[in-house]
Wavefront OBJ file of the C-alpha trace (Angstrom):
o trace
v 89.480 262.867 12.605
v 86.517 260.829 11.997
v 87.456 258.430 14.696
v 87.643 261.024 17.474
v 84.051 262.530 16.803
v 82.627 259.350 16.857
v 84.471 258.454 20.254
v 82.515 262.349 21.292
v 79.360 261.143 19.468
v 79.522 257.786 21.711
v 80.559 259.469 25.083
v 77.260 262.142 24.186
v 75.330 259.332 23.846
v 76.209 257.666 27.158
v 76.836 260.976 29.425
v 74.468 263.566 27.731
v 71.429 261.620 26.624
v 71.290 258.880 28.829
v 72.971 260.199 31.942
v 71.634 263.560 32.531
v 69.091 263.234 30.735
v 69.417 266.006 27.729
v 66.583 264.684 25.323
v 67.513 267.176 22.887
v 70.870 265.221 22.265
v 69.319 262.928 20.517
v 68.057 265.373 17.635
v 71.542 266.283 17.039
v 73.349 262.512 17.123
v 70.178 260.006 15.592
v 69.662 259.138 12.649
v 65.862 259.903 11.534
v 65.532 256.125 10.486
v 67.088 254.767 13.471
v 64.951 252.241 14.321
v 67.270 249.216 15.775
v 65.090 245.592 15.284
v 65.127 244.331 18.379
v 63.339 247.514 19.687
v 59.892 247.085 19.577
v 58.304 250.189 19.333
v 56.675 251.997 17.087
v 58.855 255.115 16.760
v 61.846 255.810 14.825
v 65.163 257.909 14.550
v 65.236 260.400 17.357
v 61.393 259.844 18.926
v 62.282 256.015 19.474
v 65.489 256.734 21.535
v 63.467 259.321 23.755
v 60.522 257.212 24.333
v 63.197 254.230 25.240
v 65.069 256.317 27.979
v 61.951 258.588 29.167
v 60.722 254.771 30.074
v 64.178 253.525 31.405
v 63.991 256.082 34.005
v 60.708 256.025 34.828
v 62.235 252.518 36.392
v 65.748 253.815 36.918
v 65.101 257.813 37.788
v 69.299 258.587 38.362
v 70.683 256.423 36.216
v 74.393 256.895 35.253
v 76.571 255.497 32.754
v 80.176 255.162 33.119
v 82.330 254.421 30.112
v 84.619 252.073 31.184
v 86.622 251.224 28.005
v 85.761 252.919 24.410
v 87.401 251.646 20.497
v 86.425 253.307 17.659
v 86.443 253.027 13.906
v 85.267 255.524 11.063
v 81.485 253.408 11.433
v 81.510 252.406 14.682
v 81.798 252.892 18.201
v 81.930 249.615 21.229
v 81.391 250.732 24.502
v 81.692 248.660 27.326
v 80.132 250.917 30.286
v 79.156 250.535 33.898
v 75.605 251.437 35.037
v 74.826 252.454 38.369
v 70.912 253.205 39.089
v 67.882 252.441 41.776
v 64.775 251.060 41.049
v 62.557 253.783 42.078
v 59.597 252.716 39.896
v 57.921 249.976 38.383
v 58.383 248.315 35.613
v 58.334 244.466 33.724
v 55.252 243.752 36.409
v 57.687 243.981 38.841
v 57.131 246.990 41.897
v 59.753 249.694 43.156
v 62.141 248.002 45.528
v 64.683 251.310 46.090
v 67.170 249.164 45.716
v 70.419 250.395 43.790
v 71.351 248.277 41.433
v 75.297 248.431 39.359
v 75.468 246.375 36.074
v 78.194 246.289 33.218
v 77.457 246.033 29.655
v 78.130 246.528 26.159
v 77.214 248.940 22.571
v 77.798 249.165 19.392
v 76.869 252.209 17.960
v 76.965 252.681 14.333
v 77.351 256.298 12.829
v 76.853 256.813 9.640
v 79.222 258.948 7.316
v 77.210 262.383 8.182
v 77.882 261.612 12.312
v 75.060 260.260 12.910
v 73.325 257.043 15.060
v 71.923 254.813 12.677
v 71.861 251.812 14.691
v 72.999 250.002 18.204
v 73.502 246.577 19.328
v 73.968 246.379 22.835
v 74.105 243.618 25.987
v 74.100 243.533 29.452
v 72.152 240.466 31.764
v 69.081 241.804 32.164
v 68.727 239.055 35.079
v 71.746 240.253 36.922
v 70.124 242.926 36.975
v 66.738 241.567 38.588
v 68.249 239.344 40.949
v 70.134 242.230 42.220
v 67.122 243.370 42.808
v 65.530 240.749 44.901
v 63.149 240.420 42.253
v 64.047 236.956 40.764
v 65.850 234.369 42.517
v 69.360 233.793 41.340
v 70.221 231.349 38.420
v 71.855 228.648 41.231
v 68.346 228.563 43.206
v 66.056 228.100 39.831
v 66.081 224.377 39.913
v 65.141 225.120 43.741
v 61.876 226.695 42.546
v 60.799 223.634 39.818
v 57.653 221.679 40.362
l 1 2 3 4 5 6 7 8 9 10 11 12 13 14 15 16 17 18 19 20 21 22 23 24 25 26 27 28 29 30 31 32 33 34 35 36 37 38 39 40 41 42 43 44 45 46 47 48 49 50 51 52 53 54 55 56 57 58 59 60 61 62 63 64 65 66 67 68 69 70 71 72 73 74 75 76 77 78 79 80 81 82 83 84 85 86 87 88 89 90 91 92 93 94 95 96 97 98 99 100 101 102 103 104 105 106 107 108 109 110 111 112 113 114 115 116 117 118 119 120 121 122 123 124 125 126 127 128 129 130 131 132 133 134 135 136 137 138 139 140 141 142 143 144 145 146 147
């Protein structure tokens, strides 16, 4: 039983929060410490998530997650997702290109015994992502680009 509402707390997360946006999801599945370390902002539990995706898509205004494969224990939930989104602002010094970008990545999400985010870990190449962009050059060309 467990394991299936963290599989719905994980698929919220992904579809509700970040997707639609509904804000308000967060109150109901974060922890009030959350506060992962590798975030560095200044908020915690519910306020840090919001600030984190009211900035995300300020960059990526209709971005969509798609949960591609999903395991779950009675702590845990890894989701490996597919994002889809264009670059409709700025953001990183970098300008709007309008370009639509598609990347695949990776969470953990940790609930804690109450069904609630306490903590993420998550990857996804970041430079994928800005190459598909046009906004670095690809890894291949770097040496290309040396003094």
């Amino acid at each position: 039983m467990v394991i299936e509402k963290n599989k719905i707390i994980a698929k919220r997360w992904f579809e509700e929060m970040w997707s639609e946006p509904n804000l308000d999801v967060a109150d109901e599945i974060i922890h009030p410490d959350y506060a992962p370390d590798w975030i560095s902002i200044d908020e915690k539990g519910p306020a840090q998530i919001k600030y984190e995706i009211k900035y995300f898509r300020s960059t990526f205004p209709d971005l969509k997650y798609e949960i591609i494969d999903m395991i779950a224990l009675e702590d845990r939930v890894w989701v490996r997702y597919l994002g889809t989104a264009t670059q409709d602002g700025p953001a990183w010094g970098f300008p709007a290109t309008g370009k639509k970008v598609t990347f695949e990545g990776v969470t953990i999400l940790y609930i804690d015994p109450d069904g609630k985010i306490i903590d993420q870990w998550g990857a996804f190449c970041f430079y994928d992502i800005l190459t598909a962009l046009g906004l670095v050059p690809p890894f291949w060309e770097l040496k290309d680009k040396l003094p």
